[in-house]
N, C-alpha and C positions, 0 to 999 in steps of 0.2 A: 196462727192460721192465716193463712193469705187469701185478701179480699178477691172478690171476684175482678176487679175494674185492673188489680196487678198484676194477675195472672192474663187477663185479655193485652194488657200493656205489653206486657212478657215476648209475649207472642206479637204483637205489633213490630215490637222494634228489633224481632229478629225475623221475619219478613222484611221490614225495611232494610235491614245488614246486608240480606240477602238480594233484595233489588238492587243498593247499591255498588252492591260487587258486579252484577249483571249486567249495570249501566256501563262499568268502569270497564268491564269485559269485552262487551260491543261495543264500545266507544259510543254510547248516547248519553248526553247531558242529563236529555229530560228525564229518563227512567233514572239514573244516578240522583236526581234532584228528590224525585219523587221518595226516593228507598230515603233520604237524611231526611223528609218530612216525615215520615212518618216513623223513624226513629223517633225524631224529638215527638210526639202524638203519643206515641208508647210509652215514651219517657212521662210525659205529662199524666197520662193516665194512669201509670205506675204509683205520681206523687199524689194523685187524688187517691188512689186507694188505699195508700197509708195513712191519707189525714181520716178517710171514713173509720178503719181499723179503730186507729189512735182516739176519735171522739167514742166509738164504742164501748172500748176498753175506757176510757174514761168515765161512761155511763153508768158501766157495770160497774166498777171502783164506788162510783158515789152511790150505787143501790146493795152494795156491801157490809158501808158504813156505818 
């Protein structure tokens, strides 16, 4: 199951792809800059929400046992 913080990521950095390309389109820097921040933002909160998953399932593992 996928956390919530990886699915909101999900969606971050493909609104960033999407500003990127917009930037690169009308020839503006700043909106291009913007869209690879918030790629990497997506990204980052992608990898947060695997470690929450990951300690989870880890929890649950130990209250199995």
């Amino acid at each position: 199951m996928m956390d919530s913080d990886e699915l909101k990521g999900k969606m971050k950095e493909g609104v960033g792809k999407a500003k990127e390309a917009w930037g690169d389109a009308t020839d503006n820097p700043e909106t291009e800059a913007e869209g690879q921040t918030d790629q990497a933002e997506g990204q980052m909160q992608q990898g947060w929400g695997k470690v929450k998953e990951a300690g989870r399932d880890l929890l649950d593992d130990d209250d199995n046992a």
